[in-house]
N, C-alpha and C positions, 0 to 999 in steps of 0.2 A: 454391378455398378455400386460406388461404396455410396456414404450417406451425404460424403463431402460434395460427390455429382451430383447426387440427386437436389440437395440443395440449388446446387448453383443452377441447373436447370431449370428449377423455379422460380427462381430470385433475375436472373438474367438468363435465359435462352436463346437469344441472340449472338450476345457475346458467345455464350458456351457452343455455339454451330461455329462461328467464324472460326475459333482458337481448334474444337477437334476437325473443321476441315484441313483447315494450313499443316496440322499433326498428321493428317492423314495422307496428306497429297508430298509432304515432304520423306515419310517412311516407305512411300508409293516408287519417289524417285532413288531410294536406294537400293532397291531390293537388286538389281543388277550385280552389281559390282558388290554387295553382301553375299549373294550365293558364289559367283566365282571366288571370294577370300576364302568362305569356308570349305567349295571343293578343295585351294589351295593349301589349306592344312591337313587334310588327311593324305596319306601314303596311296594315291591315289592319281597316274597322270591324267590330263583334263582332256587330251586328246584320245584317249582309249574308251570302249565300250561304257565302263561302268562311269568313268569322269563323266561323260557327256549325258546319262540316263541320269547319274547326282545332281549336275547341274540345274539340270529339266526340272528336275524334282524337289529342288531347294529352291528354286526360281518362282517355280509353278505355282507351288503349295500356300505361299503366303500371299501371291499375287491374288491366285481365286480367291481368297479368304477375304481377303483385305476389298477385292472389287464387290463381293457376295455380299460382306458385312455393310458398305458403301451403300450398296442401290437397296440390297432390303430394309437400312435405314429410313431414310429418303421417302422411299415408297410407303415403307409403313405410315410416314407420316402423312403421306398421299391419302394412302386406301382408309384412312380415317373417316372422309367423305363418302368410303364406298361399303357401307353395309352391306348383307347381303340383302336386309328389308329395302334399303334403296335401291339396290339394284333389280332387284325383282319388280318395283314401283316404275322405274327407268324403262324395263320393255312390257310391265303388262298392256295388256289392250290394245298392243301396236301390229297389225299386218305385217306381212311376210316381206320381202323385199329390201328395202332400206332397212326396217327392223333388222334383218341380219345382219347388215352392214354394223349399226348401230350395236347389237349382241356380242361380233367377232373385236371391235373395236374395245367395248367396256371389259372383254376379255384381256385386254394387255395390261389394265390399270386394276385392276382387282383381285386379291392375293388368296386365288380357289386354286388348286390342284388336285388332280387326279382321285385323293383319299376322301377331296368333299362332293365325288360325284354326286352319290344320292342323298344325300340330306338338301343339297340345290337344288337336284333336277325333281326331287317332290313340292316342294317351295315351291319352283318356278311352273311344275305343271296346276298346283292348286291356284296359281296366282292367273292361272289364262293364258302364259305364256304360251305361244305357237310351239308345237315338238319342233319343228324346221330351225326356229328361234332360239332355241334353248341347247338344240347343238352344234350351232353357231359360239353358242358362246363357251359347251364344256370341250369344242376342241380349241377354240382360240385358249381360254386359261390357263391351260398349261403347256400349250406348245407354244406360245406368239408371251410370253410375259415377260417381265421387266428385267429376272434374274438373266432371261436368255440374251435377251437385246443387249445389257450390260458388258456379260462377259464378251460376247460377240466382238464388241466394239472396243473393246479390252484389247482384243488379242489380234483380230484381225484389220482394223478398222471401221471406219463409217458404212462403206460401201458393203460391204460382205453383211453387215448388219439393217441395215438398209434392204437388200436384197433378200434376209431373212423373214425382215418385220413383213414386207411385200408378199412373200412367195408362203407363207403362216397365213398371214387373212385371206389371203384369194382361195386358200383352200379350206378355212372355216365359211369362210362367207359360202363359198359355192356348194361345199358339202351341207352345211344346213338345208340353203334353197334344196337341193335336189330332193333330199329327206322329206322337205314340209309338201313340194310337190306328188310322190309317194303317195301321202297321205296315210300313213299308216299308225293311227292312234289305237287301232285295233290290237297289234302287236306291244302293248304297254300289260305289264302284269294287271290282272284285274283290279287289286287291290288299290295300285295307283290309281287307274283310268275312272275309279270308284269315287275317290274323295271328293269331298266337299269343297268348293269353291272358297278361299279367302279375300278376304280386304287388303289391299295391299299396300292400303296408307302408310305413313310414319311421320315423325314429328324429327324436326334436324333440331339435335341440342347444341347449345353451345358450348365449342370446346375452344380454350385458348391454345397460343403456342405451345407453351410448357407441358398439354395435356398431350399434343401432337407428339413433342419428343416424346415423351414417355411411350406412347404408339409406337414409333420407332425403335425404342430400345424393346419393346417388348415383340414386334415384327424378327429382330434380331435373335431374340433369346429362342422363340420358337423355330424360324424358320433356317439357321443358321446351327441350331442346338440339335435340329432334324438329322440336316443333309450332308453335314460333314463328309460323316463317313464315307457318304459316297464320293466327296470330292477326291480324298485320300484314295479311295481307289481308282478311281478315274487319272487322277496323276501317275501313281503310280503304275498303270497300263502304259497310260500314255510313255512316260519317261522310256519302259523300257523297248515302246516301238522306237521311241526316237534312239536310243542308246547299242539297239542290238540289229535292227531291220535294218538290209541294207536300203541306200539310196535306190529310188525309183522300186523300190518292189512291188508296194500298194499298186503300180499300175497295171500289175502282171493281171492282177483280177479283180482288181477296182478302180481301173482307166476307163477312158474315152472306149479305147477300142474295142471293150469285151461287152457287147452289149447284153449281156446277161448281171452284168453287175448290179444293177439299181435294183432288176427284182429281188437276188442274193443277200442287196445291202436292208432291203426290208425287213424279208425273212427272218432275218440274225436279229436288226433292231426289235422287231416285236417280242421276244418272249424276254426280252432284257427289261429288269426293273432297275430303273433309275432318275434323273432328273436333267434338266438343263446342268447344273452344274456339273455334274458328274461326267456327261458324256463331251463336253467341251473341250474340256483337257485331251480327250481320243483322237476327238476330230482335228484339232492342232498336230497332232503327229500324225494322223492320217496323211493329211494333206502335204507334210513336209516330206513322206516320204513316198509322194509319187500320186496319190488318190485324187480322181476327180471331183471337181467340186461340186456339180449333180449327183454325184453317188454319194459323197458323203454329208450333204444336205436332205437327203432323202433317208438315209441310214439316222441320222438326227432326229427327221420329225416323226421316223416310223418309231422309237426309243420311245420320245416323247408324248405324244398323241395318241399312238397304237400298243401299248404297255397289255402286255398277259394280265396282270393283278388289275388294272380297271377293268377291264372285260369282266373277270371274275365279281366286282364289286357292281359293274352295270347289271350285272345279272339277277341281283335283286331289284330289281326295277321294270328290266327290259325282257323280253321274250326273246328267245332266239332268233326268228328272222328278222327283229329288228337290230338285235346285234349285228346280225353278218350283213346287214345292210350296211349297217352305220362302219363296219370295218371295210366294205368293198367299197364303198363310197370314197372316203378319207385314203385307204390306201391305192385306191385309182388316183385321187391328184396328188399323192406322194410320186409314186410311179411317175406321172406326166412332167409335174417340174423337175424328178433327176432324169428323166430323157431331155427334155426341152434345154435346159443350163450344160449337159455333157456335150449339145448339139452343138450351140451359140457360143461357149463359150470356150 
């Protein structure tokens, strides 16, 4: 950001949101008819293989950016409210039950993933949080979060995001409760289940608007400066399902009819490291070419939720039967909503 923004962000911040959203929402509406020009000038027909994977992917690539750079905006300036002292303040001392609810829910508006498992989940166990409570909330935050609901709504609409936001809490919320039921604080590395109890007051400072953009643009720089990469490749998969798969293939062994697919669609999702952004792009050419939409909503949250390198990072924290709990848990209602959506819908 040069020094001319940063000014004017201080000076007026208001104005300076009104003018980059109208910029934003006006480069939003071109991007259409800007990737078919440029497939246009390359020696390239638009109906053939590679035309149609360029498309996808001159399309894609600026859309995700431009939706990603949007909501992590936004949000940063959100999650300005949500420390994590605040949040840890939010469900200390609270029982099991609605606390979940209340945990799976603070999960969508608070910008933890997967790399801050354990630096939270020692916080929130020194802070008193309930175990049940607290993994409520580290599978809502980065399966059920803002970047996901975004692009969701981006690409498919309300309702496919709507049905996302739905079918993420019911399965943080439930996999918590069953966890805190359990009761297995036994299974916590000693060293955690050891420490010493904190206070988990805080003081809300006052921040103005201009301080909030600046949250935003800095939301942006890290979280955007991240994940790229994975975007880029995530499109780039995607383009060339959409570009080279033929029509209806995905259904061969990711339809309705194969019911072995959903467990399949886990299996693969889990050892894959990546993010909401990344796998969204997949999931758009899955679907266009033939996949149901329980299997690859299930292949989504096992990506997201059920990640190889968290396990490995839980692992300093957690004992192993609490791990494969906490994996058989989460991946039973993975399992359950792509049978139950492959059923009904």
């Amino acid at each position: 950001m040069t020094a001319l923004a940063m000014r004017w962000t201080q000076r007026n911040p208001t104005l300076f949101l009104i003018v980059a959203a109208l910029l934003w929402w006006g480069l939003y509406q071109s991007l259409i008819p800007a990737s078919e020009a440029l497939v246009a000038t390359l020696p390239v027909a638009r109906d053939s293989h590679l035309g149609g994977a360029l498309q996808f992917f001159f399309y894609d690539t600026p859309k995700v950016l431009m939706l990603l750079t949007g909501v992590v905006f936004v949000m940063g300036m959100v999650n300005s409210y949500f420390t994590p002292e605040r949040t840890r303040a939010l469900l200390a001392g609270r029982t099991e039950g609605m606390s979940n609810v209340m945990a799976a829910t603070l999960g969508i508006v608070t910008p933890f993933c997967s790399c801050s498992a354990v630096p939270l989940f020692i916080g929130f166990v020194q802070a008193g949080v309930p175990l049940g409570v607290t993994f409520s909330f580290l599978i809502s935050a980065p399966m059920v979060n803002e970047v996901a609901l975004a692009l969701l709504f981006g690409m498919f609409g309300w309702k496919i995001a709507a049905l996302y936001l739905g079918l993420g809490l019911t399965v943080a919320i439930v996999a918590g409760w069953i966890i805190g039921r359990l009761k297995m604080e036994a299974y916590l590395e000693d060293w955690v289940r050891d420490m010493p109890k904190m206070s988990v007051g805080y003081e809300a400072a006052k921040t103005t608007l201009a301080d909030r953009v600046q949250a935003g643009f800095a939301s942006v720089r890290e979280i955007v400066g991240k994940v790229w990469p994975y975007i880029l490749a995530g499109i780039a998969i995607g383009a060339g399902i959409h570009g080279w798969v033929p029509e209806d293939f995905m259904a061969s062994f990711m339809g309705k009819d194969a019911w072995w697919s959903v467990p399949l669609a886990v299996l693969i999702g889990v050892p894959m490291y990546t993010n909401a952004a990344g796998v969204i792009p997949i999931v758009q050419a899955l679907l266009a070419k033939g996949a149901a939409l329980g299997t690859v909503l299930a292949f989504m949250m096992s990506v997201i939720a059920l990640s190889l390198p968290e396990m490995v990072i839980l692992r300093k924290v957690l004992k192993i039967r609490l791990i494969a709990t906490f994996v058989g848990v989460v991946a039973s209602g993975i399992l359950i909503v792509g049978f139950v959506f492959n059923w009904v819908l």
